[in-house]
N, C-alpha and C positions, 0 to 999 in steps of 0.2 A: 504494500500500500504506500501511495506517495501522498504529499502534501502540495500543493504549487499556489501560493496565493490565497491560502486558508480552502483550497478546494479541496478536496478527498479524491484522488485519484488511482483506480483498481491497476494493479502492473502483476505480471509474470504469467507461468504456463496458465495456472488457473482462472485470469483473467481472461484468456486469451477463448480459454474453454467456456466459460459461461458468458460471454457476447455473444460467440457465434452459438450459443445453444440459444440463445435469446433471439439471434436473427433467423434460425431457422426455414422459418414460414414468407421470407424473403430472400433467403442466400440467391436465391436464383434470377434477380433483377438484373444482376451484372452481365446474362448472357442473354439481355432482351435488349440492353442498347443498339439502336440503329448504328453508332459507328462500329461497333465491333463484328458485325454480321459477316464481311468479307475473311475474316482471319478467321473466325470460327468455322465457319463452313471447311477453310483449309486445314481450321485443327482436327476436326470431324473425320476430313478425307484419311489426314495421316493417321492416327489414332486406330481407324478401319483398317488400313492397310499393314499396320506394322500389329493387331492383335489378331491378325482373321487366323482361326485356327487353331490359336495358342490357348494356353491353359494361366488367367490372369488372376494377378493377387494387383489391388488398386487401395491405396491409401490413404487417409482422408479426405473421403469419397464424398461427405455429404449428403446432400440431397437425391444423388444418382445421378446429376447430369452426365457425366461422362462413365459412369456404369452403363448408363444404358446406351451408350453408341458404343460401348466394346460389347456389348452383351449382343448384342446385332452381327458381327462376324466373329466372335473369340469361340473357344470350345465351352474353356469352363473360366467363371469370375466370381471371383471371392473380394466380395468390397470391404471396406474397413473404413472405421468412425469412431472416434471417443463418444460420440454424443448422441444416443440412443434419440433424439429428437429431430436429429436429421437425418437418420436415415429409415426413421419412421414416414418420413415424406417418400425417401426414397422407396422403401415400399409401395406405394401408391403410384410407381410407373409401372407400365406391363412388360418387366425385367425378363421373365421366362425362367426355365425351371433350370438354365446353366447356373443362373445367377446365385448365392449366397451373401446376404448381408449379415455382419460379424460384429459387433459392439468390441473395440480392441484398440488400447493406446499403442499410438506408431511406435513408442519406446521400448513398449514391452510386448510382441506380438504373440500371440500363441503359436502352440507348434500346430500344422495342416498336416492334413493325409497326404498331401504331393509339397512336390517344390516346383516352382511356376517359373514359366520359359518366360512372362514378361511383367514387368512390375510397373507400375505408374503412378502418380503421384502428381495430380493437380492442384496450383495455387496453394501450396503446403509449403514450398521451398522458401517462399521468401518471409513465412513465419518463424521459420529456422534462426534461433543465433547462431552465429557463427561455431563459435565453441560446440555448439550439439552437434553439426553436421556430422563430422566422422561418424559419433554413438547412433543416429538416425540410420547414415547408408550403410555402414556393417550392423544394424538390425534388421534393416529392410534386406538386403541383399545374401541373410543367412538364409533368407524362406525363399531365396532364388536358387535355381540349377545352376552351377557353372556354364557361361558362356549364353547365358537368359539377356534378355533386353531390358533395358531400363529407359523410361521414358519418362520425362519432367516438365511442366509447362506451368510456366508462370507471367505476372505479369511488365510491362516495361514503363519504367516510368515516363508521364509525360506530364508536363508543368502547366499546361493548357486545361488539361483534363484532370489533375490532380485533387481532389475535394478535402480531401483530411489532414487536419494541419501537421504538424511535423511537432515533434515533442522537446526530442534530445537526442545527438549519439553518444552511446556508451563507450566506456574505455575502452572494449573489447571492439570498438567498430561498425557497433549496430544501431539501426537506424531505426528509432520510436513512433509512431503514430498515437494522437489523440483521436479518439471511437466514441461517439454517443451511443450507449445503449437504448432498447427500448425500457427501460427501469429509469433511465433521465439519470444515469449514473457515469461516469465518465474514466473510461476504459483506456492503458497506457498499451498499445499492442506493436509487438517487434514485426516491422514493415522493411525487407529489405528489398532492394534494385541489384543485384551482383553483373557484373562485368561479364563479357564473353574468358577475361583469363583465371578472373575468380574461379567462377564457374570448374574451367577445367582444373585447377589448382584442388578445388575441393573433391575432385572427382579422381583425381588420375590415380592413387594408390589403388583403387578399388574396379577402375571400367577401363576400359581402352575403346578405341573406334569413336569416338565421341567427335558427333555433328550436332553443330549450334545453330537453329534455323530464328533468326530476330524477325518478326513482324513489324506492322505497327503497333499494335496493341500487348503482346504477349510474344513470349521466348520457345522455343521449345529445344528441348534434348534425348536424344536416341543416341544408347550405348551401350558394349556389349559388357556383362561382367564376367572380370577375369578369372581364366581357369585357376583354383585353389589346386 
């Protein structure tokens, strides 16, 4: 909990979790914007193409919007969510019976019947600090086969389009965001932009092959993980 100005303001993972359980029954606004229809559409194509077939673990999955465009060509998709609130929404899309929705912190995942040929992870990376990345990709990537795909999409920032004011950077480098809840409570949530060398810096112990596709709106990454 911070203080700024006699304000009371909520900061850390916890915070981070009870917003977005709070915004739940909206998460999904952000993929109804008219400017972002073009890049989506392209996220959609790729997303099809690099799971059709595969057997997917996706990780805070939310609502399902991108469960259910893998669930459309993948074999089998095991979704993941802290927050049994959202992906009670995501229930309420017509997922199919490949699909599996799993209540499971990305930190601590359970162990699965299989190990998944491709792993994804939407708009989750830039909640990331810095410091958790590694414990994040060697959790996520222990519930991967060697030589599985990993795929990452987030968003890019742009100063035109930007709405949520900026808080503070941390010592460690990280980049704060102020959040109004719908409780009128005011939410300190870790908001990062990473570079295309960040990016691979955070990656290269763990993937190799890694392509960086920049839109305008969002980032994305496909990469293979390395044989143990």
């Amino acid at each position: 909990m911070l203080k700024s100005s006699g304000v009371m303001i909520r900061s850390g993972s916890d915070a981070l979790k009870t917003y977005y359980k709070q915004r739940a029954s909206e998460y999904d606004d952000i993929y109804k914007l008219r400017r972002r229809q073009a890049d989506l559409a392209g996220l959609r194509r790729w997303v099809t193409r690099h799971v059709k077939g595969k057997s997917v673990l996706e990780i805070a999955a939310g609502t399902g919007y991108w469960t259910q465009v893998c669930s459309r060509s993948a074999r089998l998709v095991v979704a993941t969510d802290f927050n049994a609130e959202t992906l009670a929404i995501a229930a309420g899309r017509r997922l199919g019976s490949n699909v599996s929705l799993v209540t499971a912190d990305a930190f601590r995942l359970p162990a699965f019947d299989t190990t998944f040929e491709v792993g994804i992870a939407v708009l989750w990376w830039s909640h990331l600090r810095k410091r958790e990345q590694g414990k994040f990709i060697a959790q996520f990537l222990s519930r991967l086969a060697p030589g599985a795909k990993l795929l990452l999409v987030d968003e890019v920032y742009r100063r035109n389009t930007a709405k949520n004011p900026i808080s503070r950077h941390d010592r460690f480098g990280d980049r704060h965001e102020i959040r109004v809840g719908k409780d009128n409570v005011l939410y300190e949530i870790v908001k990062n932009y990473p570079a295309d060398d960040a990016l691979r810096r955070s990656l290269s112990e763990y993937c190799d092959r890694v392509r960086i596709t920049r839109l305008t709106h969002f980032w994305a990454i496909s990469a293979r993980v390395k044989m143990r």
